[in-house]
C-alpha positions as CSV (number, residue, x, y, z in Angstrom):
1,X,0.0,0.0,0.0
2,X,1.3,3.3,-0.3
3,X,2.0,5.7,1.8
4,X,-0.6,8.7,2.7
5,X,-0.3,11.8,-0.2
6,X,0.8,15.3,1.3
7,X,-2.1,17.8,1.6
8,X,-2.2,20.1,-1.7
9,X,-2.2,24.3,-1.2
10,X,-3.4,25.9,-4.2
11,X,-2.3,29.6,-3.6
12,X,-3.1,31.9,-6.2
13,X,-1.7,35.5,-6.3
14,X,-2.5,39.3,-7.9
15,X,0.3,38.2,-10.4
16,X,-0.9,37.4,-13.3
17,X,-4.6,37.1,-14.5
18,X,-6.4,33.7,-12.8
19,X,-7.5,30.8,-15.4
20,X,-10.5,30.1,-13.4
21,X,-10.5,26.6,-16.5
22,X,-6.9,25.4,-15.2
23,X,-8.3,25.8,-11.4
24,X,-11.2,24.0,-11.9
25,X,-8.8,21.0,-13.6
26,X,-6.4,21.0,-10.6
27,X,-9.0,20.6,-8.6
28,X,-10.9,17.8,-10.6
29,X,-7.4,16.2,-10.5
30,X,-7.2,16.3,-6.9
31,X,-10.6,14.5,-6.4
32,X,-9.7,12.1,-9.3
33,X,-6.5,10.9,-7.3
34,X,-7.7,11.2,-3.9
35,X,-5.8,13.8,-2.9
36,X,-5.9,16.1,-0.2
37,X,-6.6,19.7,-0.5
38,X,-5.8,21.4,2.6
39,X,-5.8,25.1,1.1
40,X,-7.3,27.2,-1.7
41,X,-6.6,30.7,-1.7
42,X,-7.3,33.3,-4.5
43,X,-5.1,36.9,-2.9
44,X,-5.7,39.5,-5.2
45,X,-6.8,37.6,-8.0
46,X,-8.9,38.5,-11.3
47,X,-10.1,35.6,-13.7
48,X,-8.6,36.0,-17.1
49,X,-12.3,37.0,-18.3
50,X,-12.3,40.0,-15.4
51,X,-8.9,40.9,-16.6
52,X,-9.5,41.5,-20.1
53,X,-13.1,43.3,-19.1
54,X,-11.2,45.9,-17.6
55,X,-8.9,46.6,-20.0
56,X,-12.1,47.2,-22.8
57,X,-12.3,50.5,-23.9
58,X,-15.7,52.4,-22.6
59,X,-17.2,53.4,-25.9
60,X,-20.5,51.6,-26.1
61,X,-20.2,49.8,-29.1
62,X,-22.5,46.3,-29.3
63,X,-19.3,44.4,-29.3
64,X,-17.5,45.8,-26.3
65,X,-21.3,45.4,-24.3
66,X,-21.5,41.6,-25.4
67,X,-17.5,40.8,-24.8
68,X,-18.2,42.3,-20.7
69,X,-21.3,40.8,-21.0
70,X,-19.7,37.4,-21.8
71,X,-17.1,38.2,-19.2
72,X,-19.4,38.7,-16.3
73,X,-21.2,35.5,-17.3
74,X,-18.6,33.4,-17.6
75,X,-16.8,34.5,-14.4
76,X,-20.6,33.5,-12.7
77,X,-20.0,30.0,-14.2
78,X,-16.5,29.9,-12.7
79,X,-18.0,30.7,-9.0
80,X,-21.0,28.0,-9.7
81,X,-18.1,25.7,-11.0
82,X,-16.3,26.4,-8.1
83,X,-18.6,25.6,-5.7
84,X,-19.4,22.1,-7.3
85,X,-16.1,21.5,-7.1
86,X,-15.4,22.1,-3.7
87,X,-18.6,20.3,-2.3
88,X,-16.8,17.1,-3.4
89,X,-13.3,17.5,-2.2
90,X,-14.0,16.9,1.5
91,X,-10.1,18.2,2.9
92,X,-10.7,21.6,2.4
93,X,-9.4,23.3,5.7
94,X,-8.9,26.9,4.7
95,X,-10.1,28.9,2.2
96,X,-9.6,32.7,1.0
97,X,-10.8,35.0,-1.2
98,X,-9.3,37.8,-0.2
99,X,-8.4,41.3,-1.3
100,X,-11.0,40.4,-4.5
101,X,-13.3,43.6,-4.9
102,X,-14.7,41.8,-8.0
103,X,-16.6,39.4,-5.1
104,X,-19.8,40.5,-4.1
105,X,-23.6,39.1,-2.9
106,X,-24.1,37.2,-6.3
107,X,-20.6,35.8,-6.6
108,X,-21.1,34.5,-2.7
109,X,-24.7,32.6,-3.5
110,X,-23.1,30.8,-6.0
111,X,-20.7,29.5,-3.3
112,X,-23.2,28.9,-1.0
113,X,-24.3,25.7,-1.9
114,X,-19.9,24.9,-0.9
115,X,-20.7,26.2,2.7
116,X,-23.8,24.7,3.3
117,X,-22.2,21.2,2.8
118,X,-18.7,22.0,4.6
119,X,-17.7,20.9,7.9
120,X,-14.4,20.7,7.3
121,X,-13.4,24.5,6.9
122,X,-11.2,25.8,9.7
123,X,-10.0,29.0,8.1
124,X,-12.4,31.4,5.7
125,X,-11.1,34.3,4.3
126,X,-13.5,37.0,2.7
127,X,-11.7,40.0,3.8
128,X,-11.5,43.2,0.9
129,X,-14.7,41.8,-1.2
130,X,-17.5,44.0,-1.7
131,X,-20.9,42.1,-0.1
132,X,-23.2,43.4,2.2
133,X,-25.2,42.0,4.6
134,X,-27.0,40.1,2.1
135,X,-23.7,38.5,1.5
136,X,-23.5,37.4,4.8
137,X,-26.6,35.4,4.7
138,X,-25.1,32.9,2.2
139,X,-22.3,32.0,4.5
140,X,-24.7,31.6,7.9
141,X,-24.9,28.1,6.8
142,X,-21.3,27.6,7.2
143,X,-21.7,28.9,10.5
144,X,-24.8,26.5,11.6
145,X,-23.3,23.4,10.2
146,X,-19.5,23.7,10.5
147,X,-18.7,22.9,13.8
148,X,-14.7,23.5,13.1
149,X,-14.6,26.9,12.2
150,X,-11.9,29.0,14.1
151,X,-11.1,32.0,12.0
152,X,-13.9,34.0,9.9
153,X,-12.6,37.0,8.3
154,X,-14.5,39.7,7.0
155,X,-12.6,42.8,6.9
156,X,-12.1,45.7,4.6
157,X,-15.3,45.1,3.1
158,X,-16.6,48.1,1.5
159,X,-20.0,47.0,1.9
160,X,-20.4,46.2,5.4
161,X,-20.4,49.4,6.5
């Protein structure tokens, strides 16, 4: 038999634009091959979609509307994605999103179905997002059914008042 696999971190940074596709992979991969994932943290990160929406010129035209349109709705499907994801890898200990303004109420109900299901979180990280207090509501399952919860952190939200 062999031996037990070290626990995975998948850190990703502000340095380069995220490929929310190549996350979702690693993390199938992970589930596929039983490994653990202790951490997932996105500091400072834009998906490659958000990226290139903020770098299209502000002039109206139909094609610039339908490219952020396409933008914002594929960057939905990454969070939904994400969520799936993460109900079915059962390690996760800590996870941040975290100095990621492009977060707000919608993007945290698409987790939501992720911390209803967790009870292995120890660490969440939503500090520098932009949700309010309807925000909050989609993590209160967390909070009723995960027992092992020692750090919540909501700073430096803009929203919160």
């Amino acid at each position: 038999a062999g031996r037990p696999s070290e626990p995975i971190h998948l850190i990703y940074g502000s340095e380069s634009p995220l490929d929310g596709k190549q996350v979702l992979r690693q993390l199938s991969f992970a589930k596929k091959y039983k490994l653990p994932v202790h951490n997932l943290s996105f500091l400072g990160s834009r998906l490659e979609d958000e990226h290139n929406e903020g770098n299209v010129e502000d002039s109206g035209s139909r094609a610039e509307v339908k490219l952020k349109t396409k933008a914002k709705d594929e960057s939905k499907s990454f969070y939904r994605s994400l969520a799936k994801k993460l109900k079915r890898i059962s390690s996760i200990q800590e996870l941040a999103f975290s100095n990621m303004p492009q977060i707000g109420n919608h993007e945290l109900s698409l987790l939501s179905p992720f911390f209803h299901h967790n009870d292995t979180l120890r660490s969440l990280d939503l500090s520098g997002l932009s949700f309010s207090g309807e925000g909050v509501s989609s993590i209160q399952e967390l909070l009723k059914n995960n027992r092992n919860l020692e750090v919540l952190s909501l700073g430096g939200n803009v929203c919160l008042g």
